[in-house]
C-alpha positions in Angstrom: 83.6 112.4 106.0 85.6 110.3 107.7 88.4 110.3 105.0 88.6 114.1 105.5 89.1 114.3 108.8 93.7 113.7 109.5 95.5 111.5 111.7 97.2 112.6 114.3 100.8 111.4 115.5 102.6 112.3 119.0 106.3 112.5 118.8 109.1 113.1 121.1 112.3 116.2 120.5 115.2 115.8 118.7 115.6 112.2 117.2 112.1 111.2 118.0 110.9 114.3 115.5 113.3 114.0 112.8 112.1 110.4 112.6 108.6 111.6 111.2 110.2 113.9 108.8 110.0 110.5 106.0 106.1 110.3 106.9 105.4 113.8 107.0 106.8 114.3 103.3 105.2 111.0 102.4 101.6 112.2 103.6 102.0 115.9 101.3 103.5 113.9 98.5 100.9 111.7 98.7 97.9 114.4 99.6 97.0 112.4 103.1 95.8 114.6 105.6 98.1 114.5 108.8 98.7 116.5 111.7 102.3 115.6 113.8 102.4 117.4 117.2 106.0 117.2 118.3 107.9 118.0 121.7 110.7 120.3 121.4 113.1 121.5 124.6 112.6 124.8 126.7 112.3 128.0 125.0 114.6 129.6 127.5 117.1 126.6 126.3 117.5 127.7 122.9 120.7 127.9 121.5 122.4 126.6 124.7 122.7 123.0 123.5 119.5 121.6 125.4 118.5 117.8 125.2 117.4 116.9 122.0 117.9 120.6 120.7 117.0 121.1 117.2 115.7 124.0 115.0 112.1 121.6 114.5 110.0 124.2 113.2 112.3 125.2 110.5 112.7 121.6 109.4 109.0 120.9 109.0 108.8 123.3 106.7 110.5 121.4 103.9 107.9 118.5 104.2 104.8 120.1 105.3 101.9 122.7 104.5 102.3 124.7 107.9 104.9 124.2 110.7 104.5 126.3 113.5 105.1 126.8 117.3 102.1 128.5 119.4 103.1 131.4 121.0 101.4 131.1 124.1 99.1 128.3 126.0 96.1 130.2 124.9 96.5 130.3 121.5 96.9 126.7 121.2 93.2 125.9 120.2 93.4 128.6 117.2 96.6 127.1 116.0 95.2 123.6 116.4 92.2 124.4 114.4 94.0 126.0 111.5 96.6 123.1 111.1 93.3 120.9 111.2 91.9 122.7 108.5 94.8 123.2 106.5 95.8 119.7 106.1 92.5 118.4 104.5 91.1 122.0 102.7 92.5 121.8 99.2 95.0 119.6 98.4 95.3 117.4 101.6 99.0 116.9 103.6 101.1 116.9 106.4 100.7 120.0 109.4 103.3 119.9 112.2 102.9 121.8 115.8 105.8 122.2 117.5 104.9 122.3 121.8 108.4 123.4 124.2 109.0 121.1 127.0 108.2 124.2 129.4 104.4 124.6 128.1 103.5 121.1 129.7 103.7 122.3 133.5 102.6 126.2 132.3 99.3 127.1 133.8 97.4 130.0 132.2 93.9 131.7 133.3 91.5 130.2 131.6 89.5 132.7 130.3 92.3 134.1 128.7 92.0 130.4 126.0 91.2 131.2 123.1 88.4 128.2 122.1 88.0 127.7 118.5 84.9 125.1 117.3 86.1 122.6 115.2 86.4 123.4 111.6 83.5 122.5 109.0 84.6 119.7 106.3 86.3 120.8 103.2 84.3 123.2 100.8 82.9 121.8 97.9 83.9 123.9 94.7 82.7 123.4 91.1 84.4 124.2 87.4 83.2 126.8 85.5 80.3 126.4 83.2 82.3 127.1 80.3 85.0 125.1 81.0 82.6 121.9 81.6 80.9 122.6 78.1 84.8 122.8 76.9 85.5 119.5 78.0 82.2 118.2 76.9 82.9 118.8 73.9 86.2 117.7 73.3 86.0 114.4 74.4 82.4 114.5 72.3 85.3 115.1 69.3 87.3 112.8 70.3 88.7 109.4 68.2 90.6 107.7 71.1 89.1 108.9 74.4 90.9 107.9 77.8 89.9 108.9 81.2 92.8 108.1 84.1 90.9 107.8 87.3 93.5 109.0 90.1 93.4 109.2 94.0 91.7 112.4 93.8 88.7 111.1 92.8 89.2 108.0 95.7 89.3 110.3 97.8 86.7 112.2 96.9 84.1 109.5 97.3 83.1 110.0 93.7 83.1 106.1 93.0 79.1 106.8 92.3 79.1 109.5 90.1 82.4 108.1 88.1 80.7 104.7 87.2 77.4 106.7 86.1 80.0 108.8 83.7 81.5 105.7 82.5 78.8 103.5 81.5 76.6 106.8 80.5 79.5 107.7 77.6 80.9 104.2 77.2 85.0 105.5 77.9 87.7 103.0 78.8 89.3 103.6 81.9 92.3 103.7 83.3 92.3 103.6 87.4 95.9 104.6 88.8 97.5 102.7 91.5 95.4 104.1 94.5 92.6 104.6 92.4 91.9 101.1 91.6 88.5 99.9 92.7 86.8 103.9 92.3 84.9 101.9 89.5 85.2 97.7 89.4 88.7 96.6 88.0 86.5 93.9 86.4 84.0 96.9 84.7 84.1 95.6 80.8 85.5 99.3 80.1 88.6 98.8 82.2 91.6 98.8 80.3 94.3 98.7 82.8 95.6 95.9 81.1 96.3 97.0 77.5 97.9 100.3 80.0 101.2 101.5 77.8 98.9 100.8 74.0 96.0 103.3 75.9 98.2 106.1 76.9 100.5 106.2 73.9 97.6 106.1 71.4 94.5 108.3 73.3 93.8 111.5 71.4 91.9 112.7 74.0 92.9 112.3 78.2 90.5 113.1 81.1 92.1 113.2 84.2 89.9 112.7 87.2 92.4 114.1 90.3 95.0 112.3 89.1 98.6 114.2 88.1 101.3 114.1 85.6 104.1 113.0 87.8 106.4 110.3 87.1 103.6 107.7 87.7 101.7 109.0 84.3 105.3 109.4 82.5 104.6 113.4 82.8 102.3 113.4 79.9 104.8 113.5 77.4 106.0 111.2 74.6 106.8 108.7 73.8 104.8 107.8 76.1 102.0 109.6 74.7 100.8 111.0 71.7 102.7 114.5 70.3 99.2 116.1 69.9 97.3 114.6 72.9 94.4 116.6 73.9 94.8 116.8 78.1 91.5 117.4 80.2 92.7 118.0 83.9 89.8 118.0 86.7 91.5 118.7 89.9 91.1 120.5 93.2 94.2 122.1 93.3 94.9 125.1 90.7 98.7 124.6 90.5 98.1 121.9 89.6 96.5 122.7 86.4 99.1 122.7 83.6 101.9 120.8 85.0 103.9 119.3 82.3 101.5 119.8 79.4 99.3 122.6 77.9 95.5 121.3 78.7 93.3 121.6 76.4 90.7 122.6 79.3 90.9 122.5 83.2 87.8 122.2 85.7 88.9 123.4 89.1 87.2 121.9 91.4 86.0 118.4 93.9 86.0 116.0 91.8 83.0 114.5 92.5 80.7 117.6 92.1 82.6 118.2 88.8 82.1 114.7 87.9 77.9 115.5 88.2 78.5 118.6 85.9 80.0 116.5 83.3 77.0 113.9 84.0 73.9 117.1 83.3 76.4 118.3 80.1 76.2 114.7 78.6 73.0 113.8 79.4 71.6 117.4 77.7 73.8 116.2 74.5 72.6 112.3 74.3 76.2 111.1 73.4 78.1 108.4 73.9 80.9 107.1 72.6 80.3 103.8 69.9 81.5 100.4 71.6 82.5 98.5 68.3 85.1 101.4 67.2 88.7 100.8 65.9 89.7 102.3 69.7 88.3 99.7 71.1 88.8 96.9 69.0 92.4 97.8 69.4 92.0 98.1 73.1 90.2 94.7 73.5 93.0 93.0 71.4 96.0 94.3 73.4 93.6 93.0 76.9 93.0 89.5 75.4 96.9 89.5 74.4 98.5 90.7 77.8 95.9 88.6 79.9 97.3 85.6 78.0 101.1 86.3 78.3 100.2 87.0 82.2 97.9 83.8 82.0 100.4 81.4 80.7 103.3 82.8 83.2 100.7 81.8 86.2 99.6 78.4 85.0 103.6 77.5 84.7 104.1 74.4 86.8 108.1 74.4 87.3 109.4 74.9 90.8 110.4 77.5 92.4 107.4 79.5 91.6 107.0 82.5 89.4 105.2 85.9 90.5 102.3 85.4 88.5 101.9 81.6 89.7 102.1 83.0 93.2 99.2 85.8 92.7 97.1 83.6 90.7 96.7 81.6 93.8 96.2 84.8 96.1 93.8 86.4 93.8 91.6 83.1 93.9 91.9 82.8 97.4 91.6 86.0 99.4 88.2 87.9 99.8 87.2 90.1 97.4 86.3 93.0 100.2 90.0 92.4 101.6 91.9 95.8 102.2 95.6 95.3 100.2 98.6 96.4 101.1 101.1 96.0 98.7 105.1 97.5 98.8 107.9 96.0 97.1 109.9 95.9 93.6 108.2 93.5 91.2 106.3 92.3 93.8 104.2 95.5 94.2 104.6 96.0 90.4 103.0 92.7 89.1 100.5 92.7 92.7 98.7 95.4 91.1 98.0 93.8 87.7 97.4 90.5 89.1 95.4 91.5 92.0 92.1 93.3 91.1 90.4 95.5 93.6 86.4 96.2 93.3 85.6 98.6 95.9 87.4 101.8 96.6 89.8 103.0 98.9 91.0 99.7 99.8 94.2 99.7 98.5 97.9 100.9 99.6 101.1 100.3 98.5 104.1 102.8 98.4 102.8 105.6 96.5 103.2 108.8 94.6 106.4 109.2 96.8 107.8 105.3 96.4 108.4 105.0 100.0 109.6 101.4 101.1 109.2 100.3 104.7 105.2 101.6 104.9 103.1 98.6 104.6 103.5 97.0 108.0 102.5 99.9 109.6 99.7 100.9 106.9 98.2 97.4 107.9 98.1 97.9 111.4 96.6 101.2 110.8 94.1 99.5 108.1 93.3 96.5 110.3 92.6 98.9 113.6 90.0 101.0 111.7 88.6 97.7 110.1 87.9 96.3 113.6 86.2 99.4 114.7 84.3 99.9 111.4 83.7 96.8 109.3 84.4 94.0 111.7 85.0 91.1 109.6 87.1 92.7 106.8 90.4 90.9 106.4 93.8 93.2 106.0 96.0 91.5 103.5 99.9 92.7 103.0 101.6 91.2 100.1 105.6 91.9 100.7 108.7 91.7 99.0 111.3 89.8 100.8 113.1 93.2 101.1 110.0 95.9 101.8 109.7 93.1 104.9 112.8 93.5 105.9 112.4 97.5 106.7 110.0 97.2 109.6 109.3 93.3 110.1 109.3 93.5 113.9 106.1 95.4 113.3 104.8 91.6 113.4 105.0 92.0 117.2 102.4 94.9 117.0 100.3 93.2 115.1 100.2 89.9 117.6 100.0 92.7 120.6 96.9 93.6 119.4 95.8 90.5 118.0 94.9 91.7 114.6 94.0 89.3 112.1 95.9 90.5 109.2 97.2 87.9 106.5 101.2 88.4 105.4 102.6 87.1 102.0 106.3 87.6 101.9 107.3 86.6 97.7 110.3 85.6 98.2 112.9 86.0 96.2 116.3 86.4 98.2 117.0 90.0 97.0 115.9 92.8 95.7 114.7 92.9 92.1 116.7 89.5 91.9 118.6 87.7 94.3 120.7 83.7 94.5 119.3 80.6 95.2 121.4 78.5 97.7 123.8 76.7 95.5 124.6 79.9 93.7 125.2 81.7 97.4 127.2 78.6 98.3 129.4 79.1 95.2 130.1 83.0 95.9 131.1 82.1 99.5 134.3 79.7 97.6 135.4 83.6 96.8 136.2 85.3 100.0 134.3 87.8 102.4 130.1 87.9 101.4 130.7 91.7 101.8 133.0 91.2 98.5 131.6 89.0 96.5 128.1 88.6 96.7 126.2 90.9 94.5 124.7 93.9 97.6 121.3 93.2 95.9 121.1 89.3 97.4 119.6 88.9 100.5 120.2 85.6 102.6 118.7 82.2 101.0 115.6 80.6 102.2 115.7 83.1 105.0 112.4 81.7 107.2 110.8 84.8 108.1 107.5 83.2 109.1 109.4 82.5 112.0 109.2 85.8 113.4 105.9 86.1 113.4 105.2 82.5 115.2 107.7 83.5 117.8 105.1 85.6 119.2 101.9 84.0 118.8 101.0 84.1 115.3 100.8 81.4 112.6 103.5 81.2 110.3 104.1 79.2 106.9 106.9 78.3 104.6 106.0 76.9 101.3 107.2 76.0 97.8 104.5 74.5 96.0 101.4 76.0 94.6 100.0 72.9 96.6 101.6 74.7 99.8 100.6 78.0 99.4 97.0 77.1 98.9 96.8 75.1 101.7 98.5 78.2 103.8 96.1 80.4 102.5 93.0 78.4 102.9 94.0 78.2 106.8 94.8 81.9 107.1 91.8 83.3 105.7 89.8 80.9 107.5 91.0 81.6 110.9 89.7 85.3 111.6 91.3 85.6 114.9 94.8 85.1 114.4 97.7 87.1 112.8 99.6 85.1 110.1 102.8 85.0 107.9 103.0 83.2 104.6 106.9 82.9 103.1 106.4 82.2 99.8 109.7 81.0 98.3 110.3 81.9 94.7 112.9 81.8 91.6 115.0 84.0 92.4 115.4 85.0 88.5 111.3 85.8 88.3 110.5 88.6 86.8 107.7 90.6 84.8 106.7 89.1 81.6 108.3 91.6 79.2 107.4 95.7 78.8 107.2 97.3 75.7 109.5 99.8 76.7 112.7 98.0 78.1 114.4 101.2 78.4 111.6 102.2 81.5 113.5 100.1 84.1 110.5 100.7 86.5 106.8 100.4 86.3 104.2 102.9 87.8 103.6 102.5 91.2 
């Protein structure tokens, strides 16, 4: 219930407004309940050039599901109560309520307030009979099943009836990005590994509230199959059909749909046979990938490679840890490397790609952590150049004393940056503004140093020796904020895809 329920953000005219404009879009891309109530100047100002002046209620529109301005003091409650229940019925967003400067001293009768209760949780709708037995029955058809596990069904809660459908018909899985953790990332029907040979080759898709956006390559080849069968369970109807034809849609939450599909299949007994070509193929593409990702992390050269650095984070950070992850490769290889076993504990840049989130996801993470699962580390694993978009949140997090663990991978640019000799070379040229590549960030920049300046603890290391050291101190103090700058070669970079033409991964 509490997932349902949005947060709310206070924000000043003008400036201050257009300023939430990036996380009100990235809330409705990203179907996160929000509500934004934002000052605006006096009504009787309008048009005559008032402080901060600026058409507010127009601009929301763009990024939100309602932006509106109540009419009167009274009416406030009523319009409060329906941007509350529109941002978390159906597809969650973004609501904005604009409030002129001259309703803050404006006194009303008050009888004449209109005093709503607050709005019940989200219905709870279910798929058609028929369309259920559909879907039953083609994946009960099927050669090459694959079911995609998106956010829809995180947020949803329907971790519990998901794993029952799982081991009850035996399907590999494939969790998206925010979805990781709905069911175990170590379940034996996991597949995320063997990801581009499972999409390309499934004959039949499920998709549990998760969409066919850029992040699933749109459902279309090469990426997948020409004749792919689609089976789209979501919550929102327009949903249904985007990109592809389905071959049957259930409308509806995702975790009462999820217990329809769990009565059809246990009437029909069936489950789909473990020792199959599918899944003989499956396992060998796993065992292949893990290797390739396996020998990259037991490399012993210096600098450090990604996988070398998250092989020593994944051993040493608590399982129950929330993640935040944003970055280029960083975020990229952080979500194969780094498996996550418990839902909704994961956040990185999203369906929208938004850089500059994770400080403040943290600090949002590690506040509702304190108040409801004392104890439970926040860890943000950083690019050197995601960092650098709101680093001076690290005085926010020492403010308030939250314990949360930062890994900077460092790699002196975005994507790819220069080691020092190589920077010290393109300065021989002329002006850096000219001749170094606008991709390379300083060398060896010490960043931990930003967060010891105000109190925390902050690390620089180059060895694996050095980062497990760092992050055997920082998970063992519980109190205090730390910052671990883990320098790598600046040429690292994913072990190679099998489409080189994709120059990004999914988020």
């Amino acid at each position: 219930y509490f997932l349902c329920r949005p947060g709310v953000c206070l924000a000043v005219s003008g400036p201050g407004f257009l300023h939430t404009l990036g996380g009100m879009a990235n809330a409705t891309i990203n179907c996160w309940p929000l509500i934004v109530i934002g000052g605006s100047s006096d009504r009787n100002q309008e048009t005559m050039g008032a402080f901060q002046e600026f058409p507010q209620v127009e601009a929301g529109r763009l990024y939100n599901k309602l932006s509106v301005r109540p009419s009167s003091l009274e009416v406030i409650p009523a319009v409060i109560e329906k941007a509350v229940r529109t941002s978390m019925y159906g597809r969650p967003g973004a609501c904005y309520i604009d409030i002129p400067g001259d309703f803050v001293n404006l006194q009303v009768n008050k009888s004449s307030v209109k005093y709503m209760e607050c709005c019940l949780p989200p219905p709870i709708s279910m798929a058609e009979h028929s369309a259920v037995s559909k879907a039953a029955s083609v994946i009960a058809l099927s050669k090459q099943p694959l079911l995609i596990i998106g956010k829809g069904a995180a947020y949803s809660h329907a971790e519990n009836n998901i794993r029952k459908l799982v081991d009850l018909c035996g399907l590999p899985f494939l969790p998206t990005p925010m979805a990781k953790g709905v069911v175990p990332d170590n379940h034996p029907n996991c597949v995320a590994a063997a990801r581009s040979t499972a999409l390309q080759h499934a004959d039949v898709i499920i998709l549990l509230g998760a969409r066919l956006n850029w992040i699933l390559h749109f459902g279309l080849p090469p990426r997948y199959r020409q004749d792919v069968e689609v089976i789209q369970i979501d919550i929102c109807a327009e949903e249904l059909g985007n990109n592809v034809r389905p071959a049957a849609t259930l409308l509806g939450d995702i975790n009462a749909v999820t217990e329809q599909l769990l009565e059809e299949f246990n009437k029909r007994s069936w489950k789909y046979p473990s020792n199959s070509e599918w899944w003989q193929k499956l396992r060998g593409k796993i065992k292949n990938n893990e290797e390739k990702s396996k020998g990259l992390a037991l490399q012993k050269s210096l600098p450090m490679n990604y996988y070398t650095v998250f092989h020593h984070i994944r051993e040493l950070i608590p399982k129950d840890c929330i993640l935040v992850s944003e970055g280029a490769n960083t975020m990229d290889i952080g979500r194969t490397m780094l498996p996550n076993f418990y839902p909704r504990q994961r956040l990185d840049a999203g369906t929208f790609g938004t850089m500059g989130v994770g400080l403040g996801f943290a600090i949002a993470a590690a506040m509702v952590a304190r108040d409801r699962t004392p104890g439970r580390r926040v860890v943000c694993i950083e690019g050197d150049s995601a960092f650098g978009f709101s680093g001076m949140e690290v005085e926010t997090i020492c403010r308030y004393n939250l314990p949360i663990l930062i890994i900077i991978v460092n790699n002196n640019g975005i994507y790819t940056g220069l080691d020092a000799n190589s920077w010290e070379e393109m300065l021989k040229f002329g002006d850096p503004a000219t001749c170094v590549p606008p991709v390379s960030l300083l060398p060896n920049a010490h960043y931990e140093k930003i967060m010891s300046a105000f109190g925390g603890k902050g690390y620089f290391v180059k060895t694996p020796e050095e980062l497990q050291n760092a992050l055997k101190a920082s998970v063992t103090d519980k109190q205090t904020p730390s910052l671990i700058n883990v320098m790598i070669d600046p040429q690292s970079e994913r072990k190679k895809q099998e489409f080189p033409w994709l120059t990004r991964s999914n988020l």
